[in-house]
N, C-alpha and C positions, 0 to 999 in steps of 0.2 A: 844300477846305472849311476854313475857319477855325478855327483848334485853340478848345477850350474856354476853354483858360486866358485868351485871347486875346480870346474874346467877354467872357469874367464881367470885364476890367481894363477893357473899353471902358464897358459899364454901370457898373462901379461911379466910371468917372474920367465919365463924364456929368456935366455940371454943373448939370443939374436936381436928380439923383439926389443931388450931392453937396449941395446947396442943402437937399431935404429933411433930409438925414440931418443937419445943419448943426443944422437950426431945433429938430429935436426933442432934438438931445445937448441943444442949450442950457437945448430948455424941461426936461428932465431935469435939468440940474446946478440950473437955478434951484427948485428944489421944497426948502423950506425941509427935510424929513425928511435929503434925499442931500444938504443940505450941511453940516446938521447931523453926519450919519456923517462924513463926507469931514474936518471941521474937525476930526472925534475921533480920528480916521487919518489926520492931517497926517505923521506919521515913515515910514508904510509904503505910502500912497499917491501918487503919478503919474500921468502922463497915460497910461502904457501900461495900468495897472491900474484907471485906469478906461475906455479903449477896449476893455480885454476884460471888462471887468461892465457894460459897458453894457447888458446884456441883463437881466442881474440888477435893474438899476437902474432899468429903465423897466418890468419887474415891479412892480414894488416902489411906483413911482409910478402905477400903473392899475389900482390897490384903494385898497379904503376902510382907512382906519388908525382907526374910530370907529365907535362904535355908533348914534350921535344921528341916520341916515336910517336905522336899522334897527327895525323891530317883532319878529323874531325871528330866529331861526336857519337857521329855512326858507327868508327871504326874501334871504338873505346873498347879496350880489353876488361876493363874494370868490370865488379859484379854490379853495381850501378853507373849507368855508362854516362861520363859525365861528370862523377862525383869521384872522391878521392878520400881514402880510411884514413880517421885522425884518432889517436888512443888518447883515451880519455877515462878518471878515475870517477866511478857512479860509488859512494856507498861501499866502498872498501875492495868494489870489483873493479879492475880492468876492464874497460867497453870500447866500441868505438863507434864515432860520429862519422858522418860521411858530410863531405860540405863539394859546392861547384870546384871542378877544374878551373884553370882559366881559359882553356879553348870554349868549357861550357858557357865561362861568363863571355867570351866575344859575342859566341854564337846567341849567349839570348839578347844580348845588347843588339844584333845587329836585326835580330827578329822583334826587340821594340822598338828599334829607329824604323824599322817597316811598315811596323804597326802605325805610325803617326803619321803615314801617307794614305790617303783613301783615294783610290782612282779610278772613274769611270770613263770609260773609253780611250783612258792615254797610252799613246805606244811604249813600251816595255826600255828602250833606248831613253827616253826623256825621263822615264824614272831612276836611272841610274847618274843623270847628271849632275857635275859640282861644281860652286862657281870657281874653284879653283883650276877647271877643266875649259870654262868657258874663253873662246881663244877672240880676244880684242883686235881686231885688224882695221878699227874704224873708227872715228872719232864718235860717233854715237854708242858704239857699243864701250869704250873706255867710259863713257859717261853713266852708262847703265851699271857699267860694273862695278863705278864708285858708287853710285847711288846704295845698288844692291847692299854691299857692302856695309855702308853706314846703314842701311835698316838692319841690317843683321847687329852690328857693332852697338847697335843700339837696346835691342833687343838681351845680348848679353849681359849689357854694364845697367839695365835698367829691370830686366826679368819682365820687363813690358812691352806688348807689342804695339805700334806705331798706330793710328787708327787710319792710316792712308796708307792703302798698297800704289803699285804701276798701273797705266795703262799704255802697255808696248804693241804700238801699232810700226807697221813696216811693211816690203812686201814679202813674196810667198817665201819660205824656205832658207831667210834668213836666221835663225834659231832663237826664234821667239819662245816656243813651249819648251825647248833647250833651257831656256834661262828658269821657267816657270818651275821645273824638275828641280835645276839646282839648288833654286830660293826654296822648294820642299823641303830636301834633302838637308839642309843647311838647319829649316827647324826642326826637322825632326829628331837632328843632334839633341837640340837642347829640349827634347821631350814637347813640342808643342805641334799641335795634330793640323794638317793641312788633307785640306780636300780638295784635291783635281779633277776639275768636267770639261770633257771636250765638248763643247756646246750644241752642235749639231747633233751628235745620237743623243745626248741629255732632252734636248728639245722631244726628237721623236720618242724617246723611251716614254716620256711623260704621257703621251696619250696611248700609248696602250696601260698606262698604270691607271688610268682612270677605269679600265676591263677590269684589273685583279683591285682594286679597291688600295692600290698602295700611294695613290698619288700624294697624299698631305701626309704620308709618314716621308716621301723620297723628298717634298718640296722642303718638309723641316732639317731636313738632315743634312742638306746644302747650305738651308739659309741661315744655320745655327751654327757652320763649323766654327771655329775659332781662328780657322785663315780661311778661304776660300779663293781656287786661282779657276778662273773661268777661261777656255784655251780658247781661241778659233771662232769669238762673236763677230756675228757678222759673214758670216759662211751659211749658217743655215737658211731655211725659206721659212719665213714668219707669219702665224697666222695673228690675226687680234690674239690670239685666246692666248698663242704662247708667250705675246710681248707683254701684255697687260698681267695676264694672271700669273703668269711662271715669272719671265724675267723682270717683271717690276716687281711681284711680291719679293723678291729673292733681296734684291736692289734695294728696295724701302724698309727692310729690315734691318739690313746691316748699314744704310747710314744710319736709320734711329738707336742704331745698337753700337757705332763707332767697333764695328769688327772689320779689319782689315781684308780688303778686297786687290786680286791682283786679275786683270784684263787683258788678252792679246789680240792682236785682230788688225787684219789687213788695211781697213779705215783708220783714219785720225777721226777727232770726234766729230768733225765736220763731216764727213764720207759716213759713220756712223750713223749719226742721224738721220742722213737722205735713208740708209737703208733700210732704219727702223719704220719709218715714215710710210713707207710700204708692203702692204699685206698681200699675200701670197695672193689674194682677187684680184689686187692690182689697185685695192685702195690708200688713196693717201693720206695718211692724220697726223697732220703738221704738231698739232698740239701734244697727240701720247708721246710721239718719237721724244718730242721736249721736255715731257715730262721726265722718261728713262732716262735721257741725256743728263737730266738736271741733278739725277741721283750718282750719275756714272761721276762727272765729274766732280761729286763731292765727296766721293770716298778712294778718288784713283789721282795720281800725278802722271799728266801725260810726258811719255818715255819715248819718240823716233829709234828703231832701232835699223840701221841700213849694213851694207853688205853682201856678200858671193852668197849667191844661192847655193845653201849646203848639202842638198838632197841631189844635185847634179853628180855628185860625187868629186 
């Protein structure tokens, strides 16, 4: 029987075999990328160091180096999908590195600008808003959207945030939490994490969190964020326990902590208070309502915002 070594020298000295392997080196060195490397490693490259990266090489040349036939990341023809072969000289070898596409770098940028929005209970539409989308048709809201505006302009040229958010009060369907999305969206540009609660299910979720024992991890995780926009105060039905223990604790932290607070709600703070003032028994406590009030307004600038009810269609 024929030793091995003896068959694999007969195939590979074939002169078909060697014909193939001929056509493809060539169409390989000819690909503008490997001649481009090759001219940049003219002092450390040879014909032996490219006979033993040829494997590397013709990697390298059977992926895309572009994004312009790609629609996304899923649809990545690459062996790493996403990533893109770069040749690179290891140690006298030919190797290659894979680094982000640019569609991959969109797509993770646009999954950390996501990441910096936390939202509970807000509708899916108010997270996609920008204040460049918000349509001024009112003299309040031209004033909101200056404001907006410089807290943002501020926040850029200082890398600091403001220690006073809004309190936009208006009535229903004006786009109040519209604006609240935007002002997200807008930080979460510049990397800085906002927390969205629609106030009402935040209220009742609380007390069944007292059942699963998560209550003081959900109450810090609000009162800690580093923005927090509170949607639709003043909508829910209050008991003591939620105004005092939930919405003051929340409140008396971030004034003593100057973290920027933003507030919407059908009240001005006058309408506010009356409502705070009363507990779902039907008690009235002139003094907690003022208490709340007294934190509301020292970490919020009241904002009117009026206007065509937008949800009429």
């Amino acid at each position: 029987m024929e030793p091995i070594s003896e068959t694999l020298k007969r195939v590979v000295n074939a002169s078909a075999f060697s014909e193939r392997y001929e056509k493809m080196k060539n169409e390989i060195l000819e690909d503008t990328g490997v001649q481009s490397f090759l001219a940049e490693n003219a002092d450390s490259v040879n014909k032996e160091v490219v006979d033993r990266g040829l494997v590397k090489l013709y990697e390298y040349t059977t992926q895309n180096h572009d994004c312009e036939t790609c629609e996304n990341v899923a649809n990545c023809q690459n062996l790493m999908k996403g990533f893109v072969p770069q040749l690179t000289m290891i140690r006298g070898f030919i190797e290659l590195d894979y680094a982000r596409c640019r569609q991959k770098i969109v797509e993770d940028e646009r999954r950390e600008v996501s990441a910096m929005i936390s939202s509970m209970h807000m509708p899916k539409d108010v997270l996609k808003a920008r204040l460049s989308t918000v349509i001024y048709d009112h003299n309040t809201r031209i004033n909101l959207g200056t404001a907006a505006n410089t807290f943002m302009e501020e926040v850029k040229t200082t890398g600091k945030l403001p220690a006073k958010g809004f309190y936009i009060y208006g009535e229903f369907g004006v786009g109040k939490s519209y604006v609240l999305g935007a002002l997200a969206n807008e930080l979460a540009e510049e990397k800085i994490k906002t927390v969205l609660v629609y106030v009402p299910e935040f209220l009742r979720e609380m007390k069944h969190a007292i059942q699963d024992q998560s209550l003081q991890e959900k109450v810090d995780y609000v009162k800690k964020a580093p923005v927090l926009m509170l949607d639709d105060l003043g909508a829910e039905t209050l008991s003591t326990w939620t105004r005092d223990e939930i919405l003051g604790t929340v409140l008396h932290y971030r004034m003593a902590e100057n973290l920027p607070t933003f507030i919407t709600s059908n009240f001005d703070y006058d309408g506010l208070e009356e409502h705070l003032a009363y507990s779902s028994k039907g008690e009235r406590e002139l003094v907690k309502a003022a208490r709340i009030m007294e934190r509301i307004r020292s970490i919020t600038i009241p904002m009117r915002l009026s206007g065509k009810n937008r949800r009429d269609g």
